[in-house]
N, C-alpha and C positions, 0 to 999 in steps of 0.2 A: 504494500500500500504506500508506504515513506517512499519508495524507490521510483515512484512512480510522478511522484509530486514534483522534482521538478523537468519532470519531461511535458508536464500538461504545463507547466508555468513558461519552461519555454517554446512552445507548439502556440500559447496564447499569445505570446509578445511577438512572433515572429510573424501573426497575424495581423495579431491588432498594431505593434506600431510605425510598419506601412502606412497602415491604412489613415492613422493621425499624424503622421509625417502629410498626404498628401493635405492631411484637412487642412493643418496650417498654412500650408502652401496656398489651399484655395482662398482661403478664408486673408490671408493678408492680402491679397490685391484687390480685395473689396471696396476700400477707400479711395484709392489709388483711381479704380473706376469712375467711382460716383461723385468726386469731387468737381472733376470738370462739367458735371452736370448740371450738380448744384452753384457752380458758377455761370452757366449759361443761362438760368434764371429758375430751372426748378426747385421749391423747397426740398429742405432734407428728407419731410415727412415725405412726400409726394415721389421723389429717389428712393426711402425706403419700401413707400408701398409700392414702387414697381418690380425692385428688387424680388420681395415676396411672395406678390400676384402672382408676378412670371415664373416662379419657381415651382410655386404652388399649383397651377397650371401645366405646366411638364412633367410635373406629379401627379396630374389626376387618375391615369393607369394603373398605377401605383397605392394610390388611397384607394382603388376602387376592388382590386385584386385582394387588397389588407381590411374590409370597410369589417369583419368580424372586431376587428381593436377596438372600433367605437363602442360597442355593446360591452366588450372585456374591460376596457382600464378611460372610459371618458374623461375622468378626471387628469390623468397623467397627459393625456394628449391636450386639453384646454390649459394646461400649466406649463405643456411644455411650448405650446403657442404663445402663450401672454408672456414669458419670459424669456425664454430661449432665441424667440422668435424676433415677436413686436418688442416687447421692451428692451433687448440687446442691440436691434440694430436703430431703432429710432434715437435710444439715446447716442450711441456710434452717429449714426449720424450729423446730428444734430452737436456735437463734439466739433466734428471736424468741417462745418459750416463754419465754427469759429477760432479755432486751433488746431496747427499744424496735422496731416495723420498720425505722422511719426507719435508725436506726443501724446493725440487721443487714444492709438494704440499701449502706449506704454501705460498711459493711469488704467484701459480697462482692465489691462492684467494683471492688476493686483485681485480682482477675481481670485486666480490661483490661492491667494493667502486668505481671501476672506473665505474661500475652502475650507482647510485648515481649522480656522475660526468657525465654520458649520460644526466640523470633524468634533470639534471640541468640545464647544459648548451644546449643540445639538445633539450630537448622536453619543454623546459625552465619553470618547474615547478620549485616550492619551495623548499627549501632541509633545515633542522630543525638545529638550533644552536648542538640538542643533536647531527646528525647525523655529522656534521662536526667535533665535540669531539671523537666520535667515530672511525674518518676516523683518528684524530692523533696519539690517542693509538694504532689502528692497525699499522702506518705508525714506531710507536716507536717498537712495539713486529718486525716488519720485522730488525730492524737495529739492535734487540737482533739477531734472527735467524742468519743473514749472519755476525755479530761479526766485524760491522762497525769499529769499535777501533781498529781493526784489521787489516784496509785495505781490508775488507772483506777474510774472511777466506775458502770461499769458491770460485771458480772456478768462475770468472768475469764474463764468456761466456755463463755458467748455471746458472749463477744469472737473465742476461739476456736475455733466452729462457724462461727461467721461466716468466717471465713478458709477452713476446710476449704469451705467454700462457693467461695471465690473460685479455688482449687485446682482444684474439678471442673470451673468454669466455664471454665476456659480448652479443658478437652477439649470443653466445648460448641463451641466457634468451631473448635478444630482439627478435630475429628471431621464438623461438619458439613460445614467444605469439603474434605475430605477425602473424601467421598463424589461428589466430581466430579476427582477426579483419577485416572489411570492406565487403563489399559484398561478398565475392568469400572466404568465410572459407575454407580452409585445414584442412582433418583428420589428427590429429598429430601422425598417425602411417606412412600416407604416409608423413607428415614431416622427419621423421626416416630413413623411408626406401628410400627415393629417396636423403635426406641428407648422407645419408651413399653410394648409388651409385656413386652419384658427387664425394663425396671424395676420394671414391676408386678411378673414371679415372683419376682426378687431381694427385692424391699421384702416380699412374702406371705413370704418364707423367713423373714426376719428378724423383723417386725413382729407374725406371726401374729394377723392379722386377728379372729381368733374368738375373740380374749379379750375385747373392742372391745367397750362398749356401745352398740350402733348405733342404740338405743332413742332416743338422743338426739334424731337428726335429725330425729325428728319432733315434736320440742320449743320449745322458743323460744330463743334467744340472744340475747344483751346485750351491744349497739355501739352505745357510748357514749352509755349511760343509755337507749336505746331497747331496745324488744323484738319482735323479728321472727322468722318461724321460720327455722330452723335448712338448711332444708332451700335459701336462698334465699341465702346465701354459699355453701352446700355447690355448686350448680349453677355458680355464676358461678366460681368455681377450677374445677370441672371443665370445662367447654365455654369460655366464655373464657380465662381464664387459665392454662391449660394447650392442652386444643384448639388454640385460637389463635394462642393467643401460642406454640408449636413448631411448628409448621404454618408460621407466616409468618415466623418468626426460621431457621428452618433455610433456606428458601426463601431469605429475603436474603440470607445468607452466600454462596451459589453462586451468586448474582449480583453479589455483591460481591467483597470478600475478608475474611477472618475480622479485622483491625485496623478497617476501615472500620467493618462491621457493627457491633463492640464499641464503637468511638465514640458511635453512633446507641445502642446500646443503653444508657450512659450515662443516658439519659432515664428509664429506669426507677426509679433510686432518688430522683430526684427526681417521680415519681406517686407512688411509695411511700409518701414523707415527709409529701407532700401530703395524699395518700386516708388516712394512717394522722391526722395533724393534725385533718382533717373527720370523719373516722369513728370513730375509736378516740378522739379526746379526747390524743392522744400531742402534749404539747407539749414543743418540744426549744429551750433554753434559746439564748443567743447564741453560745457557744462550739460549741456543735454546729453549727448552723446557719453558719456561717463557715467552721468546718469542713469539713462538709460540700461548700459552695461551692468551698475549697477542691481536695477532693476529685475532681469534676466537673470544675476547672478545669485539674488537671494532668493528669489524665488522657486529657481531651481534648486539651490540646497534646502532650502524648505521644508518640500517636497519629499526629494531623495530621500532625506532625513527622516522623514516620516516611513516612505517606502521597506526603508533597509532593514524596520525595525524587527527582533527576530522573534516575536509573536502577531508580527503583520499575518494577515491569511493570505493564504496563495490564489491569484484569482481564478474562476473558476474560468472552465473551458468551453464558451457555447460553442461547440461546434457546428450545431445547426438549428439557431435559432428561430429559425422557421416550422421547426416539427413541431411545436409546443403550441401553434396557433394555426387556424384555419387559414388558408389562404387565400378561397373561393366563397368564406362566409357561409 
């Protein structure tokens, strides 16, 4: 039985963190996209909801082959839509309407630590001397970023959406592994796809779409002194960086577990920073950028630290998380 353990621990890693390697990868040029939109003249809210729409929409084969989940776990898919969904990327958005991506990146992932912080106080497990070291170096790399000595040097309001970002993100990791726990598992594609439906009607309630000059997209956009149309960021958030990137980011979590995955996903505000550097023209001075590093450095020890612990459980092995639900309904 022991001898066994870590051959499913490494069968799951070798699975799952691919598959959150890609996430982050998708999931960082989301900004990167939607910005020059949001400069063209659409709001963030109205970049968000098409973000989602269109996602949610490419998913409808997909919610409809999984629509048994609705009946099984409704609650888990409305929770993982209002927060995973609408409330992560609206306040993301809405962040980087007013501050740099690089940097709205960097405050949302403290998410990771305010993990942690669930881990603790919520589910009131242990959390390791290294990882609360971790949690303060990150805490110090955020006060290089936003240039604390400075009264913050960035836009108060984006500092702040930025954070509500980091808030929803944590019900990303929790909700997603949370969809393979208890009796009634969810396929974590119809986690995806009926999380991305929710979102979309919540976000149409709020945002009402049809004020929206949609005229735009089939206009030109301006990243970083070039001119391309509009409609060629607009696809790449939808089908990559959303598509994608929650598709294989839900996916890793249930092969992983929700701290590991958020390690791995770490990697995204560093594409961000990058694709935003190369494309946006967004250069971040040296106090950001240390910061930053920072940031990625504690958080990842954090984590680890919590990981390596030797009465951690070993995560289990879906191997096929689809047996355990109907898929025809």
């Amino acid at each position: 039985m022991h001898s066994s353990q870590p051959r499913v621990r490494s069968t799951a890693r070798a699975l799952g963190l691919p598959l959150a390697l890609v996430s982050a990868l998708a999931f960082g040029g989301s900004g990167t996209a939607a910005k020059p939109l949001i400069e063209a003249g659409l709001s963030p809210l109205h970049v968000v909801w098409l973000r989602v729409t269109g996602a949610a929409v490419v998913l409808l084969p997909l919610a409809w082959k999984h629509r048994a989940a609705v009946r099984q776990r409704p609650g888990l898919l409305i929770g993982f839509g209002l927060l995973a969904v609408a409330g992560v990327q609206a306040c993301y958005f809405a962040a980087i309407s007013r501050i740099p991506v690089g940097v709205a990146l960097l405050i949302e992932y403290f998410g990771p630590l305010l993990l942690l912080g669930y881990v603790k106080f919520v589910q009131r497990k242990p959390v390791t001397r290294a990882a609360a070291v971790g949690a303060a170096v990150a805490v110090t790399g955020l006060a290089c970023v936003v240039e604390i000595w400075n009264g913050l040097s960035f836009d108060a309001l984006g500092v702040l959406f930025g954070l509500g970002a980091a808030c929803c993100q944590v019900g990303y990791f929790v909700l997603a592994d949370a969809g393979r726990q208890g009796d009634r598992p969810v396929d974590p594609m119809a986690v995806s796809a009926y999380g991305l439906l929710t979102g979309a009607v919540l976000l149409t309630v709020v945002t009402r779409p049809w004020e929206a000059d949609w005229s735009l997209l089939g206009g030109q956009v301006i990243m970083n002194g070039y001119s391309l149309p509009a409609l060629i960021p607009a696809a790449w958030m939808v089908l990559v960086a959303t598509v994608l990137a929650y598709l294989t980011g839900v996916i890793s979590v249930q092969y992983l577990s929700p701290p590991v995955a958020a390690v791995v996903a770490n990697l995204e505000a560093v594409v961000a920073t990058v694709s935003a550097w190369v494309l946006l023209g967004e250069h971040l001075g040296t106090p950001q950028l240390i910061g930053g590093l920072f940031v990625l450095v504690g958080a990842f020890a954090a984590q680890t630290s919590r990981l390596t612990r030797p009465d951690e459980p070993i995560p289990e092995l879906v191997s096929a998380p689809t047996s355990r639900t109907s898929r025809d309904g």
